[in-house]
Gaussian input, Z-matrix of N, CA and C with variables (Angstrom, degrees):
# hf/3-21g

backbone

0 1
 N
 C     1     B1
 C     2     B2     1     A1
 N     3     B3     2     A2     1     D1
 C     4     B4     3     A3     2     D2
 C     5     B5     4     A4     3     D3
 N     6     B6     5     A5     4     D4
 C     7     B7     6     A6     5     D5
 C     8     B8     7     A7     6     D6
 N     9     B9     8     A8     7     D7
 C    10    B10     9     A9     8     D8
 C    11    B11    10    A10     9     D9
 N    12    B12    11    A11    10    D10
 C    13    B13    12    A12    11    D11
 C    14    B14    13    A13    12    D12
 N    15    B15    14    A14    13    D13
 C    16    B16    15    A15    14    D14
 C    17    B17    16    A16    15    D15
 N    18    B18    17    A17    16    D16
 C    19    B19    18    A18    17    D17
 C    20    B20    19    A19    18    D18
 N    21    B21    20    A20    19    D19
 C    22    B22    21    A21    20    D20
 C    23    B23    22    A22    21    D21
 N    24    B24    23    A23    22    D22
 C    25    B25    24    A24    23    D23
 C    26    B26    25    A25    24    D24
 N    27    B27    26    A26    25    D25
 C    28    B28    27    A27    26    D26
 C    29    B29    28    A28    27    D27
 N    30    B30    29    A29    28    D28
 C    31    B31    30    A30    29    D29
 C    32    B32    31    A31    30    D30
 N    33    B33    32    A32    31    D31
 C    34    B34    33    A33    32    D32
 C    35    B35    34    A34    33    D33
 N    36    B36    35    A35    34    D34
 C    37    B37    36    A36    35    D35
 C    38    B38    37    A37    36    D36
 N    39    B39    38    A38    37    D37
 C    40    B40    39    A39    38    D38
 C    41    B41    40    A40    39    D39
 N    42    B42    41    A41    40    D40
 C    43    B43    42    A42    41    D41
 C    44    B44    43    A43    42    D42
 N    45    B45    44    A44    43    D43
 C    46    B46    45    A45    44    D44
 C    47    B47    46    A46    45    D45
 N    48    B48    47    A47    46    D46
 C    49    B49    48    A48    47    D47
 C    50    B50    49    A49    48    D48
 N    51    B51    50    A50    49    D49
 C    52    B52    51    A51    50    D50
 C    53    B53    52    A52    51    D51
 N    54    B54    53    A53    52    D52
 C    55    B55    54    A54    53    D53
 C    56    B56    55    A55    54    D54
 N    57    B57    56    A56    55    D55
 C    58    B58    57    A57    56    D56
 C    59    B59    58    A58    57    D57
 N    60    B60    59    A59    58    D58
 C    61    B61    60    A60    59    D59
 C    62    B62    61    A61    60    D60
 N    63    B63    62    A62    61    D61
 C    64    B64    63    A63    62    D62
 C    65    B65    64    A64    63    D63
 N    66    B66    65    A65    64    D64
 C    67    B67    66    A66    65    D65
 C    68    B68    67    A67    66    D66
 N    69    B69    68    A68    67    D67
 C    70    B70    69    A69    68    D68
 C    71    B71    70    A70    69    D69
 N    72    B72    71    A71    70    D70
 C    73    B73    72    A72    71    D71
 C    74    B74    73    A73    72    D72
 N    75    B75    74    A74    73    D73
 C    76    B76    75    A75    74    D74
 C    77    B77    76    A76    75    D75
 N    78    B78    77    A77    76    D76
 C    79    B79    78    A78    77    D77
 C    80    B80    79    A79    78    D78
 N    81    B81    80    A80    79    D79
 C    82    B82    81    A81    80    D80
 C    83    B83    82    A82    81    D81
 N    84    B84    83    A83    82    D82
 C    85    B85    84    A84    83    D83
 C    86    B86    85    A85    84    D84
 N    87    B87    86    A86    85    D85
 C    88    B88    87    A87    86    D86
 C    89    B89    88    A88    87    D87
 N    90    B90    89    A89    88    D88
 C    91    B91    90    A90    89    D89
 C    92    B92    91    A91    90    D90
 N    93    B93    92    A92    91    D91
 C    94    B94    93    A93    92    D92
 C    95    B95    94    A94    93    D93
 N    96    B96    95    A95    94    D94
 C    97    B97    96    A96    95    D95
 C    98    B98    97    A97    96    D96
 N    99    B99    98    A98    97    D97
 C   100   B100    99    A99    98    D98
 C   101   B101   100   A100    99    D99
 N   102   B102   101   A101   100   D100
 C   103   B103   102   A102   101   D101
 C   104   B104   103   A103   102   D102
 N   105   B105   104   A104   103   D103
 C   106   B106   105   A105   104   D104
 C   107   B107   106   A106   105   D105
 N   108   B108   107   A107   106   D106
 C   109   B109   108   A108   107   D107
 C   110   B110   109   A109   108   D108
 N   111   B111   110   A110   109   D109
 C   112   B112   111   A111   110   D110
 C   113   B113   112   A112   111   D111
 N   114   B114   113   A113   112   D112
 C   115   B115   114   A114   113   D113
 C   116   B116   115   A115   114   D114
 N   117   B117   116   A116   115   D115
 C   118   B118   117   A117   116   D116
 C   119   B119   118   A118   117   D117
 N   120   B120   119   A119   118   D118
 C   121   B121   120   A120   119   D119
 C   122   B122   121   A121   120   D120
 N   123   B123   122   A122   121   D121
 C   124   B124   123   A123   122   D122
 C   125   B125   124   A124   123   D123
 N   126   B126   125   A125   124   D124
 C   127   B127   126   A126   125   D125
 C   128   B128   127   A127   126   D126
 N   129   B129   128   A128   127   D127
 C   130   B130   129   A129   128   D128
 C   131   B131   130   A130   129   D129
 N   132   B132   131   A131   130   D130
 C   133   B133   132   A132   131   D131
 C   134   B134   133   A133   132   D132
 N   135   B135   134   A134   133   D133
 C   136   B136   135   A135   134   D134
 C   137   B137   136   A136   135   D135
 N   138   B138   137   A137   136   D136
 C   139   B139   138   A138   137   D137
 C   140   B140   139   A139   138   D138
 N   141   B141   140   A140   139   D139
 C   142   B142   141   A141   140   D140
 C   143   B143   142   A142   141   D141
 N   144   B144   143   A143   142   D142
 C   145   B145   144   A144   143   D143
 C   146   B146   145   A145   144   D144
 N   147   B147   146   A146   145   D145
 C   148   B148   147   A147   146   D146
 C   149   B149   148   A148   147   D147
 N   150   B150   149   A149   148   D148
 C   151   B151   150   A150   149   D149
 C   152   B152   151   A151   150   D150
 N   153   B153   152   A152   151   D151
 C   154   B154   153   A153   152   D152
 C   155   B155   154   A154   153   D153
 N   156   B156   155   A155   154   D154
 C   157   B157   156   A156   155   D155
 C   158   B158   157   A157   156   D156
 N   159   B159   158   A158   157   D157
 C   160   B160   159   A159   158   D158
 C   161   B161   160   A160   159   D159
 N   162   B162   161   A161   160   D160
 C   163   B163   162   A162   161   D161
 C   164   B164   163   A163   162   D162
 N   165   B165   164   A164   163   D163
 C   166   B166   165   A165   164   D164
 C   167   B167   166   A166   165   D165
 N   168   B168   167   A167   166   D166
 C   169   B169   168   A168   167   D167
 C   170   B170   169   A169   168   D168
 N   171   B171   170   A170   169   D169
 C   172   B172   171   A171   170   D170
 C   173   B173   172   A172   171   D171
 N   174   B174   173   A173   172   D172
 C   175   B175   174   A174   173   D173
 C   176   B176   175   A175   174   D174
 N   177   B177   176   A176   175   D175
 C   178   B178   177   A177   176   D176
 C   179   B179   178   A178   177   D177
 N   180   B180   179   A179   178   D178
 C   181   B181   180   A180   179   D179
 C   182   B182   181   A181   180   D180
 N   183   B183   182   A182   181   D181
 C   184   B184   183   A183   182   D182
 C   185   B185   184   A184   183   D183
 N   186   B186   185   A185   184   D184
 C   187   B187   186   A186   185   D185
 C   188   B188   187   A187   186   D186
 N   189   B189   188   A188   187   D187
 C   190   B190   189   A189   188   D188
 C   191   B191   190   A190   189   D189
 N   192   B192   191   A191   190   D190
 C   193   B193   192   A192   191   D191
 C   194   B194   193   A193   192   D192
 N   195   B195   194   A194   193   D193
 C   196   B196   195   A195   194   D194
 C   197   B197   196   A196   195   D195
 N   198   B198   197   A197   196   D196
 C   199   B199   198   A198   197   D197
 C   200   B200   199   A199   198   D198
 N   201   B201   200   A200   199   D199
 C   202   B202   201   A201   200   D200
 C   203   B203   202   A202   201   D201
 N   204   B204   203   A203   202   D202
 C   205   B205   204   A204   203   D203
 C   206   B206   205   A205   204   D204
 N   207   B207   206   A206   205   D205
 C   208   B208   207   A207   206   D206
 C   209   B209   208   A208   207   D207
 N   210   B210   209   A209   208   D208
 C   211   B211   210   A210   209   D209
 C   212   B212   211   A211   210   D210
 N   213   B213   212   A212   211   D211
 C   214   B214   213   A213   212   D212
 C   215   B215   214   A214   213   D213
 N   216   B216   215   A215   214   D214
 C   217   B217   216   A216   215   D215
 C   218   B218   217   A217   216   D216
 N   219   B219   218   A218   217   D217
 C   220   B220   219   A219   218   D218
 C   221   B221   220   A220   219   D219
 N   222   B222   221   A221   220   D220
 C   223   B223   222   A222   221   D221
 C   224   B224   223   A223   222   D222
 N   225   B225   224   A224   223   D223
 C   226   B226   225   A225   224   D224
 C   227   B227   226   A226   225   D225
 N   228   B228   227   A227   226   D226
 C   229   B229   228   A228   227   D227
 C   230   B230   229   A229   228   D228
 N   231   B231   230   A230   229   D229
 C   232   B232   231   A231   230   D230
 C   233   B233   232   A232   231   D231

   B1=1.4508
   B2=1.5315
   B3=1.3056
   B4=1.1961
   B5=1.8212
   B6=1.4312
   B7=0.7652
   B8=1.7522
   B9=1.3059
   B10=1.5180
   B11=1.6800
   B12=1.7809
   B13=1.1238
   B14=1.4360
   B15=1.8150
   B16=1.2470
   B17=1.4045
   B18=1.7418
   B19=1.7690
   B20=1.7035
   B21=1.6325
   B22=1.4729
   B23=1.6556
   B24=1.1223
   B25=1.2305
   B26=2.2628
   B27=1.3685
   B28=1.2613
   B29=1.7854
   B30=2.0173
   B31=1.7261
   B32=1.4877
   B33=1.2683
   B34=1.8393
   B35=1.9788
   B36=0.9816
   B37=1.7621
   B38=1.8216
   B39=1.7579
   B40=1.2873
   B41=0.9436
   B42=1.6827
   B43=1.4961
   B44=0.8843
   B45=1.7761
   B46=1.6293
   B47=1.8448
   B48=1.6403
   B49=1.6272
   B50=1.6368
   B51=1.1620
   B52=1.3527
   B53=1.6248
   B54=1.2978
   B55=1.7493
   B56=1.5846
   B57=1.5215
   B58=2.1901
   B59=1.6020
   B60=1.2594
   B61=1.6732
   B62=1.1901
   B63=1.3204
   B64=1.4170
   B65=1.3105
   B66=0.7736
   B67=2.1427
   B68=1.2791
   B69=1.3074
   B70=1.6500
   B71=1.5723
   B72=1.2316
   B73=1.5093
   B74=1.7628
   B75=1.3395
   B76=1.2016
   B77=1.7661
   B78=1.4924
   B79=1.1080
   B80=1.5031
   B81=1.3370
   B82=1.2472
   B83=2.3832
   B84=1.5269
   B85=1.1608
   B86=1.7144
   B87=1.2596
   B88=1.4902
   B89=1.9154
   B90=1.9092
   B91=1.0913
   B92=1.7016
   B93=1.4435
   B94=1.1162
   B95=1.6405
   B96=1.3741
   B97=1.5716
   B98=1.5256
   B99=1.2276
   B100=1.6532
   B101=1.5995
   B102=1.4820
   B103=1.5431
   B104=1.9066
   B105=1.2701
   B106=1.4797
   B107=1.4912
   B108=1.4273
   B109=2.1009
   B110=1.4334
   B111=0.9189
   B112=1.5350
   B113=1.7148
   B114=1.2757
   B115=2.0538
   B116=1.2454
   B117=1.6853
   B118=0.9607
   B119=1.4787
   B120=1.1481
   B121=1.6074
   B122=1.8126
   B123=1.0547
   B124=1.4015
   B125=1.3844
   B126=1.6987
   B127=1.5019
   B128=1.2522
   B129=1.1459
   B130=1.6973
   B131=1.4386
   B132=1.5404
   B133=1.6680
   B134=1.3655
   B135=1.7493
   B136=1.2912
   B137=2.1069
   B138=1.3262
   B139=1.5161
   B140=1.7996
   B141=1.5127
   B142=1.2595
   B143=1.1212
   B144=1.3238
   B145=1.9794
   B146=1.2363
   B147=1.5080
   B148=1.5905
   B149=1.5239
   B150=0.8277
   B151=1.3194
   B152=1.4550
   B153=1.5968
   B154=1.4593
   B155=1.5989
   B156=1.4173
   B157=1.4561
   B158=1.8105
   B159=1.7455
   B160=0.4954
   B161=1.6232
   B162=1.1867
   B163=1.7289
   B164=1.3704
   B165=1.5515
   B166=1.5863
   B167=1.8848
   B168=1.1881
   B169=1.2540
   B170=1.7139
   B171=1.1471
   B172=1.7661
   B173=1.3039
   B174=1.4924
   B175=1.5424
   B176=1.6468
   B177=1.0059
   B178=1.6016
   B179=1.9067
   B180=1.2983
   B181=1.0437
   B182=1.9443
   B183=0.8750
   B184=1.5374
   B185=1.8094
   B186=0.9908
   B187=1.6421
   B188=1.2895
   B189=1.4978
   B190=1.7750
   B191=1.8477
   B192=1.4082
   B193=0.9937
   B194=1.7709
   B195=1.5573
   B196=1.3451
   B197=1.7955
   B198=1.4527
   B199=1.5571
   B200=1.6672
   B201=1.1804
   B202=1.3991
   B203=1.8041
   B204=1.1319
   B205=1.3858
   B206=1.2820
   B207=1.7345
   B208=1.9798
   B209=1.9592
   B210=1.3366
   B211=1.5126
   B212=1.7173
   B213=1.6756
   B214=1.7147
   B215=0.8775
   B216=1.6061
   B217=1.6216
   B218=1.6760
   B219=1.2274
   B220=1.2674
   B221=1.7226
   B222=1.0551
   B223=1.3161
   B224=1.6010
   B225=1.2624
   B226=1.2880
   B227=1.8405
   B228=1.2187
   B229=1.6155
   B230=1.1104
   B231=1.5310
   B232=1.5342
   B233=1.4206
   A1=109.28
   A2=133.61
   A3=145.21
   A4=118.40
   A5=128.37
   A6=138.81
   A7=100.34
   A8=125.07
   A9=103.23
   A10=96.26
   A11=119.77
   A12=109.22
   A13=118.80
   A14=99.39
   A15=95.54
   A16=144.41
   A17=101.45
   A18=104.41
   A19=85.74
   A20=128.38
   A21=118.09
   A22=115.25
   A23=119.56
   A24=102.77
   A25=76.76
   A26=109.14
   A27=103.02
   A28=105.45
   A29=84.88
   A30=80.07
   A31=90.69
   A32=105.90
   A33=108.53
   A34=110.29
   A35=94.31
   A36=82.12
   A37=95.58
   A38=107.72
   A39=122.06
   A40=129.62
   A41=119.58
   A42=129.75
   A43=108.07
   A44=109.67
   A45=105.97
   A46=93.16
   A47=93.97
   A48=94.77
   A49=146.03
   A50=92.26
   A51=88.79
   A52=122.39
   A53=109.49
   A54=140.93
   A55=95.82
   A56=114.24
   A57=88.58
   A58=108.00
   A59=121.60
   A60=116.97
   A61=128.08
   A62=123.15
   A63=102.89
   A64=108.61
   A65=113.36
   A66=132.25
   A67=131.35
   A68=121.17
   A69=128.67
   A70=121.66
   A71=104.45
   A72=115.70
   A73=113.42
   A74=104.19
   A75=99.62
   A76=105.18
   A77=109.58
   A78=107.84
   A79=110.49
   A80=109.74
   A81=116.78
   A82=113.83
   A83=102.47
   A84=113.69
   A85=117.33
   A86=105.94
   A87=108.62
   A88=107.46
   A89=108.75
   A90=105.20
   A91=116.75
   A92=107.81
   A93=112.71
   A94=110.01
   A95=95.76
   A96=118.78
   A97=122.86
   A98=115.94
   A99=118.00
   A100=123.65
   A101=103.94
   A102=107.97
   A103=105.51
   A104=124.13
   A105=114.19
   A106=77.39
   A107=97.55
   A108=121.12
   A109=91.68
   A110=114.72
   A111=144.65
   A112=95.06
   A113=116.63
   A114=118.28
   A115=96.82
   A116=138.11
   A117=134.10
   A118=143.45
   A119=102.71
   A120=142.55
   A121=91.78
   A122=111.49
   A123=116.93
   A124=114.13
   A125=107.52
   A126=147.91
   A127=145.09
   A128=124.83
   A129=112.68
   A130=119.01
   A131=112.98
   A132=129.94
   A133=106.08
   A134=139.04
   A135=116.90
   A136=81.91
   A137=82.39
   A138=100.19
   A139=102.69
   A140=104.99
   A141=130.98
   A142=129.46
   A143=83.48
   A144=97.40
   A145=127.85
   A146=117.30
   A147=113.35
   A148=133.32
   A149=137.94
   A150=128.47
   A151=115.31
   A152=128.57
   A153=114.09
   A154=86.88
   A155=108.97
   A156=138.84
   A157=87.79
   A158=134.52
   A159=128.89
   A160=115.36
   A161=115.08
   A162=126.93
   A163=107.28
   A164=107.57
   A165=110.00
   A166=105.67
   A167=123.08
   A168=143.10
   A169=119.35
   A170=111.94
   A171=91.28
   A172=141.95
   A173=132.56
   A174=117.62
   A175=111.67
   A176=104.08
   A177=102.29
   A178=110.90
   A179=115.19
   A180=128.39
   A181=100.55
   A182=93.75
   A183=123.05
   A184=95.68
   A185=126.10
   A186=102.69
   A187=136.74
   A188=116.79
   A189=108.95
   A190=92.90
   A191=123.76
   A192=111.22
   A193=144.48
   A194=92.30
   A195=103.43
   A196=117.26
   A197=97.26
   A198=98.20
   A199=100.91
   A200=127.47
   A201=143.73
   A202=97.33
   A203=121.63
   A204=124.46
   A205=117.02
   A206=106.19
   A207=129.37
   A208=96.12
   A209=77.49
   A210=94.91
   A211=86.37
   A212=105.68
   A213=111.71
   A214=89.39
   A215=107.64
   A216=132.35
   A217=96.98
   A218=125.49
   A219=131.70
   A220=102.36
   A221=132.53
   A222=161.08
   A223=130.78
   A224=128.52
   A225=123.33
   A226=120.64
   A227=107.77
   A228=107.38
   A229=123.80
   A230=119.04
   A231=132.38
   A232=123.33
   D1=123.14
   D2=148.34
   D3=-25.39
   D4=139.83
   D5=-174.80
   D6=-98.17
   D7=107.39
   D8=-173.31
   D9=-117.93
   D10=59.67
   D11=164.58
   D12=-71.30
   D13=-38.91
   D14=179.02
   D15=-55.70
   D16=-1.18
   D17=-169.13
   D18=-123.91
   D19=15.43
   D20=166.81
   D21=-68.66
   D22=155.50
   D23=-159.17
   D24=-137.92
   D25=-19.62
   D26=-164.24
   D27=-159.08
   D28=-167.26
   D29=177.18
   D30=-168.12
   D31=140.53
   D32=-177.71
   D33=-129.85
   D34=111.05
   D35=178.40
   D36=-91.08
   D37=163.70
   D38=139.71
   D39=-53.36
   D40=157.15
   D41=-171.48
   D42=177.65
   D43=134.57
   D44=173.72
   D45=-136.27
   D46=128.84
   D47=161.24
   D48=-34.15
   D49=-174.34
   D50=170.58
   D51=-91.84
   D52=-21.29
   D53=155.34
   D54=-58.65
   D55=-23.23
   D56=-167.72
   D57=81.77
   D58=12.47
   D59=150.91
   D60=-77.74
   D61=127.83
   D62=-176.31
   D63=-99.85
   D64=168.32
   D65=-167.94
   D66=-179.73
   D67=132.82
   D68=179.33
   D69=-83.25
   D70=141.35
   D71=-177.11
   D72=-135.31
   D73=133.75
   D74=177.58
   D75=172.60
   D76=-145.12
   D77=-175.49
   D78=-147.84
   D79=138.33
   D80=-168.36
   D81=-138.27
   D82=115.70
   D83=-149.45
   D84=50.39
   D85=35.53
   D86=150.65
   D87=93.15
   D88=12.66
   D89=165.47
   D90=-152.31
   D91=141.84
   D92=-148.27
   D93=-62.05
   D94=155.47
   D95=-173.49
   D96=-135.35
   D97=133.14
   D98=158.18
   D99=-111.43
   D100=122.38
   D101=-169.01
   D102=-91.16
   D103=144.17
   D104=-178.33
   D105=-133.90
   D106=150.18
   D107=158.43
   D108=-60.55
   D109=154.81
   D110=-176.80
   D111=-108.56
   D112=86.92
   D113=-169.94
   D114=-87.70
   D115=-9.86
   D116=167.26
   D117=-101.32
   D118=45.40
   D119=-145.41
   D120=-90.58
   D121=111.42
   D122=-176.62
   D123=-92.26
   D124=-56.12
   D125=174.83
   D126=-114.95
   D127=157.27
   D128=-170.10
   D129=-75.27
   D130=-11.52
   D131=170.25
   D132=-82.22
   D133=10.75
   D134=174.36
   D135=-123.96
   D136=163.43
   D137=-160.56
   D138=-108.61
   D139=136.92
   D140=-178.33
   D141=-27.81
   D142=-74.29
   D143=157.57
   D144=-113.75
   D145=138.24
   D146=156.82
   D147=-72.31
   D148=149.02
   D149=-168.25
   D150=-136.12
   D151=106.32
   D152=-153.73
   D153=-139.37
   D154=159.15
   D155=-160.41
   D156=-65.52
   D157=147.95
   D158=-164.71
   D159=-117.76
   D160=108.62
   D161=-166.76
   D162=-68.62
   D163=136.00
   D164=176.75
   D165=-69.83
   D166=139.46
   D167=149.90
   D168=-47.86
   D169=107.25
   D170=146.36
   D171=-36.44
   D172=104.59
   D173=-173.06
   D174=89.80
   D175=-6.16
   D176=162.34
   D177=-87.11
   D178=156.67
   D179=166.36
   D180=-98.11
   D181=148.71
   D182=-157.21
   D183=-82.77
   D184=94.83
   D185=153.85
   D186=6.05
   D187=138.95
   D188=176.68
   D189=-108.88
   D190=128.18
   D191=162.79
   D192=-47.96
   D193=-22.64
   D194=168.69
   D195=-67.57
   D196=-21.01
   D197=-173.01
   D198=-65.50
   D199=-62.68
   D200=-176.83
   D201=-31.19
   D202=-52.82
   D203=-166.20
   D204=-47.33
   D205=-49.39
   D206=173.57
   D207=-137.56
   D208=146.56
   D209=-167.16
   D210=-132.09
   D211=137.07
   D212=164.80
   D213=-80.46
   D214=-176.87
   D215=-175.66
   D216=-81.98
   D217=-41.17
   D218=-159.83
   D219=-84.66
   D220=-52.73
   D221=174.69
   D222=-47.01
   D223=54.25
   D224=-174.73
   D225=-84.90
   D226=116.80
   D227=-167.78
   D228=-74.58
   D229=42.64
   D230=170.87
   D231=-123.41

């Protein structure tokens, strides 16, 4: 099997709110992102997910960039 770190460009985990939405978080070319389903999907020309720049929270602690690099199994850095 091929090693294809070199052509990763990112990384998205699952997530579902506290509402029960689910949504991706992560980082993509090295800055954070939140992915949502697109529920208003009419046609096969509009796309799945949106994917928008990812806003700091009140009361969150901020990411360590080193986390993004290696991730545990248990441990997601968002």
């Amino acid at each position: 099997m091929t090693d294809n770190r070199e052509n990763e460009r990112g990384a998205l985990w699952n997530k579902t709110s506290g509402r029960g939405m689910d949504f991706m978080t992560g980082t993509i070319n090295g800055e954070r992102v939140v992915a949502f389903w697109n529920k208003d999907k009419k046609n096969p020309n509009e796309p799945d997910l949106r994917i928008l720049k990812s806003q700091d929270q009140p009361g969150y602690d901020k990411p360590r960039p080193d986390m993004a690099q290696s991730v545990d199994d248990d441990v997601i850095p968002f």
